[in-house]
N, C-alpha and C positions, 0 to 999 in steps of 0.2 A: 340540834339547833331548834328542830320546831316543839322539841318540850318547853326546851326555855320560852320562846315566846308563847307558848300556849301558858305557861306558868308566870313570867314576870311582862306581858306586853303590855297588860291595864299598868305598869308602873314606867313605861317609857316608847312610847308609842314611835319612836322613828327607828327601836328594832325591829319592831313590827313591821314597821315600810320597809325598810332598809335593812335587814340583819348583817348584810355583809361590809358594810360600808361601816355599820356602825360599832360593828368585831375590831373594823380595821383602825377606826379613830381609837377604840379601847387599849389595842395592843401598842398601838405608837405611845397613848399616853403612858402603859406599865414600862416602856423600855426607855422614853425620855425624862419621867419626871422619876427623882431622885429619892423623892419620900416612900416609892414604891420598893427601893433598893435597899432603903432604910428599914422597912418593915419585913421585909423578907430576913435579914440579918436576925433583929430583934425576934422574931416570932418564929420564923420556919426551922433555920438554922438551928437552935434552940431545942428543939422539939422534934428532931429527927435523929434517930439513935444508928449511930453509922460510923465505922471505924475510917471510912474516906468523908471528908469534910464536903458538906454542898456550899456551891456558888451561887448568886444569881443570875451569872453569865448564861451558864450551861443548861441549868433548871428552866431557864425564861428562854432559852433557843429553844430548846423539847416543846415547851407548849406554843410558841409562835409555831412551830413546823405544823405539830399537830393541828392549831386552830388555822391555819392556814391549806390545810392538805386537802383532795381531792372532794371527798364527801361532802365535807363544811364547803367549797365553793359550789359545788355542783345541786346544793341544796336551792339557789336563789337564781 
């Protein structure tokens, strides 16, 4: 977490204040808005060579765990 803000915080300065809060509004928006479910179909899906098929269900539970797990909170 502190590369990214060492890398993108001149582009949005309340990660910088905020990294964890502002993780938290990211993820809510990747699991409520629809277009994000759309582009994962279109793009990801697409482009992963895998004899078991990917969802976005399960892909997007793995990274909320991960982006929510001890390290990433204990960083702020």
């Amino acid at each position: 977490m502190k590369e990214d803000i060492d890398r993108f915080g001149n582009q949005h300065t309340e990660f910088v204040d905020y990294p964890k809060q502002e993780l938290q509004i990211g993820l809510k928006e990747l699991e409520d808005n629809p277009v994000f479910r759309k582009r994962f179909q279109d793009f990801v899906t697409p482009s992963v060579f895998n004899k078991d098929p990917h969802d976005f269900d399960p892909c997007f539970a793995s990274f909320k765990r991960i982006a929510q797990s001890e390290p990433v909170n204990n960083f702020v």
